[in-house]
N, C-alpha and C positions, 0 to 999 in steps of 0.2 A: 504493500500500500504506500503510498506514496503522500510527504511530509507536507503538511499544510503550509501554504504559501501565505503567511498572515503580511499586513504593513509593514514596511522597517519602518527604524525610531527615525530615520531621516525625513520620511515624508510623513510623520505626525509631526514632527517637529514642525515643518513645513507649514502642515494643517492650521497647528496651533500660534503663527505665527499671523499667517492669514487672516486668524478669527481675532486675533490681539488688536490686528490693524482696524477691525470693522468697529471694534470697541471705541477703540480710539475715536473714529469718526463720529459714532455715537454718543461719546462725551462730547465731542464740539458741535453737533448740533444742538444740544443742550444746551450747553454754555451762551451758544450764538441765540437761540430763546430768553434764555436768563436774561442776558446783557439787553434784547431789543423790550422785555418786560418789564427792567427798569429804567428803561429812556434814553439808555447809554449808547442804544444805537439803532436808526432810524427803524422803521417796521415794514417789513417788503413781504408780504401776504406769498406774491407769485415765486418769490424769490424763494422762501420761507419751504414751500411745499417742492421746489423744484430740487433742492438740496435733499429732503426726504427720500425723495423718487429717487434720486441717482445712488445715494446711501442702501436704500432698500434691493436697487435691481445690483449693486455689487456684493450683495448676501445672495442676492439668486443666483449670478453668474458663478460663487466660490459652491453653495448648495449644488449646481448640477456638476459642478467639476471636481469637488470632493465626494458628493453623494452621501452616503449613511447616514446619519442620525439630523445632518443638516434638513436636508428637504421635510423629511417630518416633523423636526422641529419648527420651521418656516409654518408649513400647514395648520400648525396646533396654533403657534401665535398670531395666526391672521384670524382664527378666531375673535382671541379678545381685543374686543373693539372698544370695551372700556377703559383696556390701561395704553393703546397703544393707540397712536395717530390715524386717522382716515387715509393717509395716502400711504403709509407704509404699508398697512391692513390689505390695501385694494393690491397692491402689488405681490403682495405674499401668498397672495389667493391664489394668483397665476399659477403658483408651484406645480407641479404637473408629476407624481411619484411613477414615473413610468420611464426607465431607464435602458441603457442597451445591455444587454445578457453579459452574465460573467463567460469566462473560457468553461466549456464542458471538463475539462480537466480538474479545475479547480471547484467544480462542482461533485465529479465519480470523489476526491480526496476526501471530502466533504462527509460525502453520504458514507464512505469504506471505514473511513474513524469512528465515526456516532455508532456505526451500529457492526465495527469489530469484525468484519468480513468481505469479501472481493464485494463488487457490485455482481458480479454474476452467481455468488453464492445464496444472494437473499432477493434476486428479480429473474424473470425468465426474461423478460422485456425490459430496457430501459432508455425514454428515446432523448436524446443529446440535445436535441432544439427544444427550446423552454417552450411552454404554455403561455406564460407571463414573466418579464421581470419588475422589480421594483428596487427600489432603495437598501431594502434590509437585506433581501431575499428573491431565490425566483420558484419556479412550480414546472416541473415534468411528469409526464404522464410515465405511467408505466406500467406491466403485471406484475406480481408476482408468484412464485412459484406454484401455488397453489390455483391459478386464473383467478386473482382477483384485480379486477381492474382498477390501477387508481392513483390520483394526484399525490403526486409527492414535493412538500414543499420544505427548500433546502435555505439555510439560512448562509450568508455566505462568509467565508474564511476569514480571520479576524477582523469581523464586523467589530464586535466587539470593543478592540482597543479604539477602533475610530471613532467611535458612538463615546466611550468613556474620555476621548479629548472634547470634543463637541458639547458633554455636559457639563465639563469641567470651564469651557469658555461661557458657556451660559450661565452659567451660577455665578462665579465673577463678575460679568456684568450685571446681573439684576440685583447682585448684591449692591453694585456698585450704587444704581439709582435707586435702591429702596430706600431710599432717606429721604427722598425726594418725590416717590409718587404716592398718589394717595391710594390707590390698591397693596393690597403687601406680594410686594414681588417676588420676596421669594415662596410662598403658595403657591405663585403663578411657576416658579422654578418647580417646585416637588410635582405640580400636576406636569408637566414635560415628561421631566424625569420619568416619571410613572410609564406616563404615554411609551414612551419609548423604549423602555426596561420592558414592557408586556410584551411589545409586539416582538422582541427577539428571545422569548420563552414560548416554545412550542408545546412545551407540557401544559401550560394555563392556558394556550390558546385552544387545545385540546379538550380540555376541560370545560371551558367556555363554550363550544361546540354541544359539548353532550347536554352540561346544563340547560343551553337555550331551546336542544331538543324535548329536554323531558317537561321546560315549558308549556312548552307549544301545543305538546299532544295531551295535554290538560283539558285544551278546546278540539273535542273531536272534528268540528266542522275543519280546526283549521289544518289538525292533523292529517285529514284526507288528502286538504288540495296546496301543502307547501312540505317540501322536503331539505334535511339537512342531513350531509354527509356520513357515514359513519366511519368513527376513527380506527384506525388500525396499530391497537398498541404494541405489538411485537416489533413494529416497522417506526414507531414514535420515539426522539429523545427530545430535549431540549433543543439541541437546533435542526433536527428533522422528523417533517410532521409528515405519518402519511395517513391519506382518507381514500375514503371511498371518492371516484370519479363519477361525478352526475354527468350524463351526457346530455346537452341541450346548448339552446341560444342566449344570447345576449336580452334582457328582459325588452330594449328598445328595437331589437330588430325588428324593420317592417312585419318579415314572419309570423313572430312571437304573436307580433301586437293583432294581423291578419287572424293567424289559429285562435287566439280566446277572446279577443275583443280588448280593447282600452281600460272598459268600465270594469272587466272582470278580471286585470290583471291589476290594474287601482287599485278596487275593493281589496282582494287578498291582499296584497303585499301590506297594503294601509292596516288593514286587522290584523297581521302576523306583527306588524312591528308596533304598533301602538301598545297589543297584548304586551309585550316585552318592555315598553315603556314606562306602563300606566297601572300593570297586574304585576308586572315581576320585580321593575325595580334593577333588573339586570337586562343590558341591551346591547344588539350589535350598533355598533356607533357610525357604519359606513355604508347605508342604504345606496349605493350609486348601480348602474348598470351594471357594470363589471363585476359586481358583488350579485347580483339576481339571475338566474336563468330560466325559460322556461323548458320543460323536461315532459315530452311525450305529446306535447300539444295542450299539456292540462294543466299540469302540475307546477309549482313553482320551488326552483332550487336557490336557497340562501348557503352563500360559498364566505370563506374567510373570516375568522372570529376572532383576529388580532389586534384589532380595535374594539373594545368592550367595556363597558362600564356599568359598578354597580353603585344604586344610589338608596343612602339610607333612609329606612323606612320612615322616621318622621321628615327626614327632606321630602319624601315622593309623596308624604302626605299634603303639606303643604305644594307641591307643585302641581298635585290634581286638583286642589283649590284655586292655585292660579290661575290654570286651563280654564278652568269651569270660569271665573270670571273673565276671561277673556271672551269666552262663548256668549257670555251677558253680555259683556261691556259693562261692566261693574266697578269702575275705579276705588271702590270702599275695602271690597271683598278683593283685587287687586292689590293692594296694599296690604291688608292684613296678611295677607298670606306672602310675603315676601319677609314680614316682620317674624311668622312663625317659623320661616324655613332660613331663618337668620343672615339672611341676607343684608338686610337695612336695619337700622336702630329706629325706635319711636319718635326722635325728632327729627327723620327725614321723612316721615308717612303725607304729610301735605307736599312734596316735593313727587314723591310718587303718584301720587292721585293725578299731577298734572301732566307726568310722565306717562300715565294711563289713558289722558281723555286725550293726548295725543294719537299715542297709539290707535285706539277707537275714533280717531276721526273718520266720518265718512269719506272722507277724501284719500283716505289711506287703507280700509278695513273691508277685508272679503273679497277682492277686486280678479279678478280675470285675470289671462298674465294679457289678452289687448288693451285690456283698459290699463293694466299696469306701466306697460310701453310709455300711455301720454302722462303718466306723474314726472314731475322734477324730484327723486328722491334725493339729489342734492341738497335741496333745502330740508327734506324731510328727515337725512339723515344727521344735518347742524343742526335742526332743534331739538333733536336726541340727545346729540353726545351736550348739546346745551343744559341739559336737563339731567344726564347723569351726572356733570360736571358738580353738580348744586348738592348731589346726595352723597356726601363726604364718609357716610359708613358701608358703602356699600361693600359686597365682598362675592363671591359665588363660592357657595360648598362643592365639595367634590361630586365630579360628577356632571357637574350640569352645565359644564361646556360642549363637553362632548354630547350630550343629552336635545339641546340647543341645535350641534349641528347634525344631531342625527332628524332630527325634526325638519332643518332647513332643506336636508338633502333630500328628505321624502316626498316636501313640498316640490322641489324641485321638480323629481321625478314624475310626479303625476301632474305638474307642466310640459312636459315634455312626451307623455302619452294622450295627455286629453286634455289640449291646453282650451279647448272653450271651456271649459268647466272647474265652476268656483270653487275654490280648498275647502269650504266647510260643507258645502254641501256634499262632500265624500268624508270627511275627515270630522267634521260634528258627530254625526249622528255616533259614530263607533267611539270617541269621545266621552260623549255624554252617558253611552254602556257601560264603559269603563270605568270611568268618576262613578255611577250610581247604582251598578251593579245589576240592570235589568237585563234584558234581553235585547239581542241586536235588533235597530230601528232600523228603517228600509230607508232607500238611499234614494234622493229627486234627485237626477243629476237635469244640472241646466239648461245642459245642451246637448239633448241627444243625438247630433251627428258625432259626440266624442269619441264613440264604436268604431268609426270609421276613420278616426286621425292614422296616419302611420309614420 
């Protein structure tokens, strides 16, 4: 077997070097804020935000040219739009975790250490072109000895030490500005860290898999018509996960969406994951295409469980109170329950209320992604960060970033499948099941050409 090819110290040294200098820059944009905030130096708005963007796109360009731990970190922090600027956010979004394939060589070393034997000793088949690659890891298909068909996901050769300089630069810096924002930054450091520690532990993503199966099939309905992998623990370590191979399409393929219809592949996914959101408390956090496939024409496969999150039980209780006023538009019952899931302190609750009857404006609430087109959400998204700006205790428990974007991506999704058709009229009613515990309500959708989107 042949000696794993991990980094040398030259090129983390390198790495770490790279990431010193973004630091740097990152202090002097600061400083150049500070200094224009006490009048010390004139105020250039365009200037201001154009310094950002070029700051930001030289984190993306070193992210796809170091790779590891960088791009996922990028991803995670363009979430929080509370402790980080609008224009750095919008650019980190771009991040795109889809990478060119390691050598197959450095992949057969990979899989012959974890699991202590040739590759020919423990597969009858194993094909050298990835399925997928990504950032941490990539996914080949293969049998093994016995015909069992199935994805094998390899994590790759001292990811590891690369991932351990990349958190090591990021804890530095946020330590650096914790004195100075009003979120506590390093929280925002530990949930990273977390993020990205999970997803190159294939034994908990594995786990995570089975959990969110034995979920699922709770809800016989949903048991029937969504399927999750099964793991193959003889062939599992810590950095190689093998499952079972669902054979099927991409959940957006014209196909897919032709075979079951828009509305029927919605519904499902929207009740498989909301159940997970709203009943369990533990959820996969990356509802996107590439994660769903359909299988046989009917059936719906949820693939990859390395992003996951569990949220504690009085947080989720308090976040189904949120929902539920959202559903109202209830800025009272909005707020309180931000205050019970400890998010905000008591003297920010009138600051939230107004943060709420924003939200719930008409002008912004329920909308079509057409109608969405003609909003200016420029302004809509300054009198947000305006309004968080004012609620000085604000904080997020664990959890409910990822929680957030597994939400925003679902939205997404079923824009992208049946874009005439308004999110709560699919996404309420199963909602409102879930908050109250009754039986599933039946679904209006708005526009019934949505069947027919592809």
């Amino acid at each position: 077997m042949q000696r794993l090819d991990a980094p040398r110290l030259l090129s983390l040294g390198r790495r770490a070097g790279v990431l010193l200098g973004l630091i740097a820059s990152a202090c002097a944009l600061w400083l150049h804020a500070w200094l224009v905030g006490r009048g010390w130096l004139r105020s250039d708005p365009v200037g201001s935000l154009d310094r950002q963007r070029r700051f930001t796109r030289r984190y993306v360009a070193a992210a796809m040219r170091f790779r590891g731990g960088l791009i996922k970190l990028g991803q995670v922090a363009s979430l929080r739009v509370d402790v980080m600027p609008e224009a750095i956010t919008d650019e980190l979004a771009r991040l795109q975790d889809r990478v060119e394939p390691h050598a197959f060589a450095e992949i057969r070393a990979q899989v012959e250490s974890e699991l202590g034997a040739p590759l020919e000793a423990r597969f009858a088949h194993f094909e050298a072109a990835p399925l997928a690659s990504a950032s941490l890891g990539q996914v080949h298909r293969a049998r093994t000895l016995d015909g069992r068909d199935t994805a094998v996901k390899v994590l790759y050769p001292g990811i590891e030490r690369s991932v351990a300089v990349d958190l090591a630069m990021t804890k530095l810096a946020l330590w650096l500005f914790n004195w100075i924002a009003i979120a506590d930054m390093l929280q925002v450091y530990r949930e990273l860290r977390d993020s990205l520690l999970g997803e190159m532990d294939y034994i908990r993503e594995a786990h995570a898999g089975e959990e969110i199966a034995s979920n699922l099939a709770r809800d016989p309905e949903i048991a029937a018509r969504v399927r999750v992998p099964r793991i193959y623990w003889d062939l599992t370590t810590r950095r190689v996960l093998a499952m079972e191979f669902l054979e099927g399409v991409k959940i957006n393929d014209p196909g897919a969406v032709a075979a079951l219809g828009a509305q029927e592949l919605v519904l499902w996914i929207s009740r498989a994951f909301l159940h997970m959101m709203f009943r369990d408390g533990f959820f996969h956090c990356d509802p996107h295409p590439g994660n769903l496939l359909l299988i046989d024409g009917e059936r719906i496969g949820i693939i990859d469980f390395g992003m996951h999150r569990r949220i504690a039980p009085e947080v989720l209780a308090a976040v189904r109170k949120n929902v539920l006023a959202s559903v109202r538009r209830d800025p009272d019952l909005y707020a309180a329950s931000l205050v019970e899931a400890g998010m905000v302190g008591q003297g920010d609750v009138e600051a939230v209320k107004e943060l709420a009857k924003l939200a719930f404006d008409p002008a912004y609430y329920n909308l079509t992604p057409q109608e969405m087109m003609e909003i200016d959400f420029g302004e809509y998204f300054r009198l947000m960060r305006g309004h968080l700006k004012r609620i000085r205790s604000f904080r997020l428990p664990d959890g409910l970033v990822m929680w957030s974007r597994a939400i925003s991506l679902l939205y997404g999704l079923l824009v992208e499948l049946a874009p005439g058709v308004r999110p709560l009229d699919v996404l309420g009613p199963f909602v409102v099941e879930f908050l109250q515990g009754g039986p599933p309500a039946p679904v209006n959708f708005s526009v019934s050409a949505a069947s027919k989107t592809v």
